[in-house]
C-alpha positions in Angstrom: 74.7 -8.5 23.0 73.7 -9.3 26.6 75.8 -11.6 29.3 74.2 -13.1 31.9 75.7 -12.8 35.1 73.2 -14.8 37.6 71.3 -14.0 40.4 72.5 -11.0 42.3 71.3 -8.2 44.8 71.5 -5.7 41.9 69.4 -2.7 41.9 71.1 0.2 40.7 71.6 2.7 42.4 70.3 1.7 46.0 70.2 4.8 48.5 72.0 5.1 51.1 70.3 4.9 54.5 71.4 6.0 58.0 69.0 4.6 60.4 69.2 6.0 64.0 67.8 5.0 67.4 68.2 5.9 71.0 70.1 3.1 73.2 68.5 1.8 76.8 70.7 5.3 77.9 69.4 7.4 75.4 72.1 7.7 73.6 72.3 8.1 69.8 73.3 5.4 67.7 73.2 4.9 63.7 74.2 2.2 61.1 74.1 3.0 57.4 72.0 0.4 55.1 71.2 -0.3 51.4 68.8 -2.7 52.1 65.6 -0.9 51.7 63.1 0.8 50.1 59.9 2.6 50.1 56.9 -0.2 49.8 53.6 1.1 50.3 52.2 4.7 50.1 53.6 5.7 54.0 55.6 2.7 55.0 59.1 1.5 53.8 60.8 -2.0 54.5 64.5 -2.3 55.5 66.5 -5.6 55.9 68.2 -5.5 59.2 70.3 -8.0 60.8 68.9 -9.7 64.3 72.7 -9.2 65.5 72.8 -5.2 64.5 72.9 -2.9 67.7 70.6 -0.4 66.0 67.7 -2.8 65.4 67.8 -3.6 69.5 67.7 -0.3 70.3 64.8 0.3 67.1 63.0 -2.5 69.0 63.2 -1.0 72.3 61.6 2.1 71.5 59.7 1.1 68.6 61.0 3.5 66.8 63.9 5.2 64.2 64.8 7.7 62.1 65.9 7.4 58.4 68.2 9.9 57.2 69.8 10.4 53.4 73.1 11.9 53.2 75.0 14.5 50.3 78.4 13.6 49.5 79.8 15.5 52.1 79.7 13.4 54.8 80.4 10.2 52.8 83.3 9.0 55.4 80.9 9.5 58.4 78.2 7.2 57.2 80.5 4.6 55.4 82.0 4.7 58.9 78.6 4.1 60.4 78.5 1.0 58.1 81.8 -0.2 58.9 82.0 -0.3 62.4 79.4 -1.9 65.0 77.5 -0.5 68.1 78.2 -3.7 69.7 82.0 -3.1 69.8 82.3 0.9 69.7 78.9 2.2 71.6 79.8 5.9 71.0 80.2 5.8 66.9 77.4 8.0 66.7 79.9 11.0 68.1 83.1 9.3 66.4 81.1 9.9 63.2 81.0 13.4 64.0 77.1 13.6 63.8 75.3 15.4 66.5 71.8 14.3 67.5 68.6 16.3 67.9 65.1 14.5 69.3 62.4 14.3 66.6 59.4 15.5 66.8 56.9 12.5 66.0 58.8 9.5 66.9 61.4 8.3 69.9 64.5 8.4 67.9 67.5 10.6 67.2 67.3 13.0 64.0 71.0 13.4 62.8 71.7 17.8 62.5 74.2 17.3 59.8 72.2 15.4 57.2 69.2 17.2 55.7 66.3 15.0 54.7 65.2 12.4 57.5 61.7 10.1 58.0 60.2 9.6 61.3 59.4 6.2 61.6 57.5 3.5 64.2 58.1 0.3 63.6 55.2 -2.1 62.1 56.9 -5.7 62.5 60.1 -7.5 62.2 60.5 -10.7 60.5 63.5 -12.3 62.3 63.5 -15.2 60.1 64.3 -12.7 56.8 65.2 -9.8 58.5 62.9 -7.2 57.3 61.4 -4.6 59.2 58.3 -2.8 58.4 58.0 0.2 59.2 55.4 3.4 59.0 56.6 6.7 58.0 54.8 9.3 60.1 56.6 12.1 59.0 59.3 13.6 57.1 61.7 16.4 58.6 64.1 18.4 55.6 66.3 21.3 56.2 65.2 24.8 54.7 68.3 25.0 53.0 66.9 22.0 50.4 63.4 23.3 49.7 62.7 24.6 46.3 60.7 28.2 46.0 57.4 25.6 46.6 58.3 24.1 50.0 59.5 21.0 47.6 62.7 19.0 48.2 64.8 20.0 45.2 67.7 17.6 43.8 69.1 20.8 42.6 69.7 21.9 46.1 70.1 18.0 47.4 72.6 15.6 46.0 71.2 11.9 47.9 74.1 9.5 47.9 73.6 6.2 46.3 75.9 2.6 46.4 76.2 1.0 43.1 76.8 -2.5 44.5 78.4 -4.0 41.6 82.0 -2.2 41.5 81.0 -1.1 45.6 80.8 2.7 45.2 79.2 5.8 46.0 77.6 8.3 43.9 75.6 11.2 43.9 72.3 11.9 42.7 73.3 13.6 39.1 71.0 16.2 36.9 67.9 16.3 36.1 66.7 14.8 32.5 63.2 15.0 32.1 59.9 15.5 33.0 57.7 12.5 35.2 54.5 11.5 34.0 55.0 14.0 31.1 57.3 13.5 28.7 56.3 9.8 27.8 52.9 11.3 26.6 53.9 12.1 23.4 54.2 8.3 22.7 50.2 7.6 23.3 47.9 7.1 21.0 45.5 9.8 20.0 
């Protein structure tokens, strides 16, 4: 049996994003986001609101990072989503993060969090909120790499928001093979 339960922003899990930009100053700022995803082969989307601090600063330089998180600094970035640049222009340090310049793009990477994209921004719909944005490179720590220069999920635990009960999560094992296992069902 199935219930119905209407039209909803459900997509389970959603990762969790911290996007980070460089103020007018050049100081760090960050905002954590669930509204986004990969769209095309080097570009993701991400809903923003017009009012956010980090899109004015994104719009400024044209540019952002995207950075996943582990579980370990779960406070700092549900802090960053809790709180606003407007108000508190120095939650970047209160978070505890410590910014390093990236190497591709005019935006903060954050040290403590180990996978990141590079981003310039494409367009921004201000109607719907959406930016487009390309990807134009991606910067991991070492410490995440498999023996193959890969990013391993054995090694990196993403955190994801289930937005139905409003929790975090972490990326759990690994239970099969992509692109190989669901062979077995073709016809030969």
């Amino acid at each position: 049996m199935r219930k119905n339960i209407g039209a909803k922003s459900y997509v389970l899990p959603q990762p969790v994003f911290i996007i980070a930009a460089y103020d007018e100053n050049g100081i760090p700022n960050a905002m954590a986001s669930t509204w986004g995803g990969i769209s095309n082969e080097n570009e993701i989307s991400i809903c923003i609101s017009s009012e956010r601090k980090t899109l004015k600063n994104i719009m400024l330089h044209g540019a952002f990072t995207v950075s996943m998180s582990d579980a370990s600094f779960l406070e700092a970035c549900d802090y960053l989503g809790n709180e606003t640049g407007n108000e508190v222009p120095d939650k970047f340090a209160r978070a505890g993060f410590h910014a390093v310049k990236a190497d591709f793009v005019d935006a903060p990477l954050i040290e403590e969090l180990p996978f990141a994209l590079e981003c310039k921004v494409k367009r921004y719909d201000e109607k719907e909120w959406r930016m487009i944005a390309e990807i134009v490179n991606i910067s991991v720590a070492e410490n995440i790499l498999d023996e193959k220069g890969k990013v391993s999920l054995d090694k990196f635990s993403p955190l994801v928001f289930d937005r139905m009960s409003r929790n975090y999560h972490k990326i759990g094992e690994k239970v099969g093979n992509a692109f190989e296992d669901g062979l077995s069902l073709k016809k030969k």
